[in-house]
C-alpha positions as CSV (number, residue, x, y, z in Angstrom):
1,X,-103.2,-14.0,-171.3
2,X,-106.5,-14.8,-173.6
3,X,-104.7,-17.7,-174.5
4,X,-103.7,-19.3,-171.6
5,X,-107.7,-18.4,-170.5
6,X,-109.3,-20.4,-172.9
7,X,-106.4,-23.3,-172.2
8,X,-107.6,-23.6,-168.8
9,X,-111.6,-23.2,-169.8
10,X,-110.9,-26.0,-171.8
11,X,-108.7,-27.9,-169.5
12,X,-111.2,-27.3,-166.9
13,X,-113.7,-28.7,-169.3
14,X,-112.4,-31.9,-169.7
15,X,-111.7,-32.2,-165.8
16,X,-115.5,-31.7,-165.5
17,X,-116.5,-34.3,-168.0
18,X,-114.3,-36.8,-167.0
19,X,-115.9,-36.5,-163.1
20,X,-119.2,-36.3,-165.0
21,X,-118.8,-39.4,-166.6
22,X,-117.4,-40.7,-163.2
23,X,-120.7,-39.7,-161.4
24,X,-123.3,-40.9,-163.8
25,X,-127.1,-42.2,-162.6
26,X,-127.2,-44.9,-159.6
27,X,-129.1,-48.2,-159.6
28,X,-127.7,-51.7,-158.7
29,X,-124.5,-52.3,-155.9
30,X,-121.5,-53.5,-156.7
31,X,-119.7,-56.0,-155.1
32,X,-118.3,-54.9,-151.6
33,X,-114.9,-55.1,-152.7
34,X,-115.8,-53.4,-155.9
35,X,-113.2,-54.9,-158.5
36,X,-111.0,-57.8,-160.0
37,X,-109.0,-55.7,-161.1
38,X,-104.8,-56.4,-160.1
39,X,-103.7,-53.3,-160.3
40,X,-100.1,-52.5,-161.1
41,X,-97.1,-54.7,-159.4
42,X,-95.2,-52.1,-156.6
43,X,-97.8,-49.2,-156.5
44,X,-99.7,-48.4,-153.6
45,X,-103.4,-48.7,-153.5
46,X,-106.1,-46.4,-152.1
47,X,-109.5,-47.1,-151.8
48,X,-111.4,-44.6,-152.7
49,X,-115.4,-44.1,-150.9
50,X,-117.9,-43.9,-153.9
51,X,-120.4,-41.5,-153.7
52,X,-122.9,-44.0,-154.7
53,X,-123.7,-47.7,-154.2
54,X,-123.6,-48.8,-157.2
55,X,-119.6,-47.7,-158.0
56,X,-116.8,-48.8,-156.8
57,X,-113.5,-47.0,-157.1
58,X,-110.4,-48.1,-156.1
59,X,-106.8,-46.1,-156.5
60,X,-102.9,-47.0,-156.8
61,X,-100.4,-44.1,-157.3
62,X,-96.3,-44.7,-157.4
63,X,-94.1,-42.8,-154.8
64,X,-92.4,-39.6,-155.7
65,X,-94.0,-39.8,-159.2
66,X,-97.5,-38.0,-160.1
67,X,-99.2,-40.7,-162.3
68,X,-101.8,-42.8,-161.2
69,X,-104.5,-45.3,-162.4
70,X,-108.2,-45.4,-161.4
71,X,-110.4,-48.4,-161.6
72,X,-113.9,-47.5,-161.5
73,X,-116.5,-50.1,-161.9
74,X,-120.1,-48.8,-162.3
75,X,-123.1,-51.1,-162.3
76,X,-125.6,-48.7,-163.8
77,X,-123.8,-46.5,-166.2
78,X,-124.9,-47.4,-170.0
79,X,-121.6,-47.9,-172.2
80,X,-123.1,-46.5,-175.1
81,X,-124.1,-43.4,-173.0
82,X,-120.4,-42.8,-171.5
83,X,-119.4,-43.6,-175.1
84,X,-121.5,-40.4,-176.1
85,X,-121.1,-38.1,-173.2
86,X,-117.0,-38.7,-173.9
87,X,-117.3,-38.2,-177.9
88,X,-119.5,-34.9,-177.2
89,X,-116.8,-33.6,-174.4
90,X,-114.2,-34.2,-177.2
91,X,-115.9,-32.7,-180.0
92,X,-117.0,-29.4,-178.2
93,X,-113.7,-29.0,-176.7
94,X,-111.4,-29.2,-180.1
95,X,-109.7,-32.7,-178.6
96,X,-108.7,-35.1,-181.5
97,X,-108.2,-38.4,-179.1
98,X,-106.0,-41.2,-180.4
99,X,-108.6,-44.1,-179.9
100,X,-108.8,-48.3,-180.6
101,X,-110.5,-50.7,-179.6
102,X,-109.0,-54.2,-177.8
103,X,-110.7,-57.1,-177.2
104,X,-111.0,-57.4,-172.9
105,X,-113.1,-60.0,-170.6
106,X,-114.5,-61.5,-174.1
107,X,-116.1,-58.0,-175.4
108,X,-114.4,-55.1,-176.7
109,X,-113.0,-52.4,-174.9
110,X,-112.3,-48.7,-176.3
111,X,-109.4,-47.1,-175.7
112,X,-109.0,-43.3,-175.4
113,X,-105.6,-41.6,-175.0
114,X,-105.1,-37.5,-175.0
115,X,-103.3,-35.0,-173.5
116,X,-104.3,-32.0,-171.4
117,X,-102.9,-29.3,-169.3
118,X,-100.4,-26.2,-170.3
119,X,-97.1,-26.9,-172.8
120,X,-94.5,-28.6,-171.2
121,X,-96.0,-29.5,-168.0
122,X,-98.6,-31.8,-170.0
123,X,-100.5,-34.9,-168.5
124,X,-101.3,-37.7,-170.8
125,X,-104.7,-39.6,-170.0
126,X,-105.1,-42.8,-170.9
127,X,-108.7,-44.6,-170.3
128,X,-110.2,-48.5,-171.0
129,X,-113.8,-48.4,-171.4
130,X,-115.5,-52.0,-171.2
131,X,-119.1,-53.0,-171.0
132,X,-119.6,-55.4,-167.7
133,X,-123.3,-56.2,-167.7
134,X,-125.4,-53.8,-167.5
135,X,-122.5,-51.3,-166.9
136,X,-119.4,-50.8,-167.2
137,X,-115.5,-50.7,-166.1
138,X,-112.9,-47.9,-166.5
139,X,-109.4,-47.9,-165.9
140,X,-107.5,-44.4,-166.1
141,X,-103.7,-44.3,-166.3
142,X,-102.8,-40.4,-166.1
143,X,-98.8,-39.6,-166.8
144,X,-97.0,-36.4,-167.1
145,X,-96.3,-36.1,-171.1
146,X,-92.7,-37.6,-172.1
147,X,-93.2,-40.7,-170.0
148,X,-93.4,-44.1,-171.3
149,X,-96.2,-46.4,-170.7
150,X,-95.5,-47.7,-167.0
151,X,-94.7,-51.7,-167.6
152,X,-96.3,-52.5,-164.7
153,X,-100.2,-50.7,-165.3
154,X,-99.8,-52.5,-168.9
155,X,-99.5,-56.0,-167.3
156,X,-102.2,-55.1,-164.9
157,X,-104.5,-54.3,-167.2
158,X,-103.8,-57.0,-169.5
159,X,-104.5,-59.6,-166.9
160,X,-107.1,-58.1,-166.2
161,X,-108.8,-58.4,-169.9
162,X,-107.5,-61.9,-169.7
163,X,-109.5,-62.6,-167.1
164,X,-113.3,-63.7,-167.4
């Protein structure tokens, strides 16, 4: 039972920094709608309220399946910081991400994959972090383990770093 104690701590801890790095310092709106982003072909999307002005966050899950991407665009929040807060989350939790970086919107996007939760019932987390001005962009594709990459968020996302 230690075991599956400090899984969860740990699990929990990532939960945490993830919503942490969500719900980084406020400054400058975004736009009303809040993104460009297409979002994948056939899944539904939410919109989701932002607890601050200067985010917008908008949703799309697939029916009868648990994955979901998240597109959070952030006026204020420094990449370099999220870059930081991430790498520090990772390296005091024992997670080794698989990471890369792609070029996206004409700058370079990092690309963080793990996984996280209990064996066999595993989720994989997949997040794009891109500078946008003064800010940045996220988009989060979560998947239980075993799934392949959804063709449809992989389009989406590379039309949107097409896009300028």
């Amino acid at each position: 039972m230690p075991v599956m104690r400090k899984f969860v701590s740990k699990f929990a801890a990532i939960a945490v920094a993830t919503v942490a790095l969500v719900s980084l310092v406020p400054a400058g709106e975004v736009e009303a709608d809040g993104t460009d982003y297409p979002g994948p072909a056939g899944w539904t999307k939410l919109d989701v309220a932002s607890p601050t002005p200067t985010r917008a966050i908008v949703q799309w899950h697939l029916g009868g399946d648990p994955s979901s991407v998240t597109f959070i665009q952030d006026s204020t929040q420094s990449y370099t910081d999220a870059l930081a807060a991430m790498a520090k989350n990772f390296s005091d939790n024992g997670i080794k991400p698989a990471t890369k970086d792609i070029p996206c919107r004409g700058a370079m996007a990092h690309v963080i994959e793990f996984k996280a939760g209990p064996d066999g019932s595993q989720t994989i987390i997949n997040r794009l972090i891109l500078p946008v001005g003064t800010g940045i962009a996220t988009i989060t594709y979560t998947r239980a383990d075993g799934n392949p990459f959804d063709d449809d968020v992989m389009k989406a996302q590379k039309a949107y770093c097409a896009s300028t």
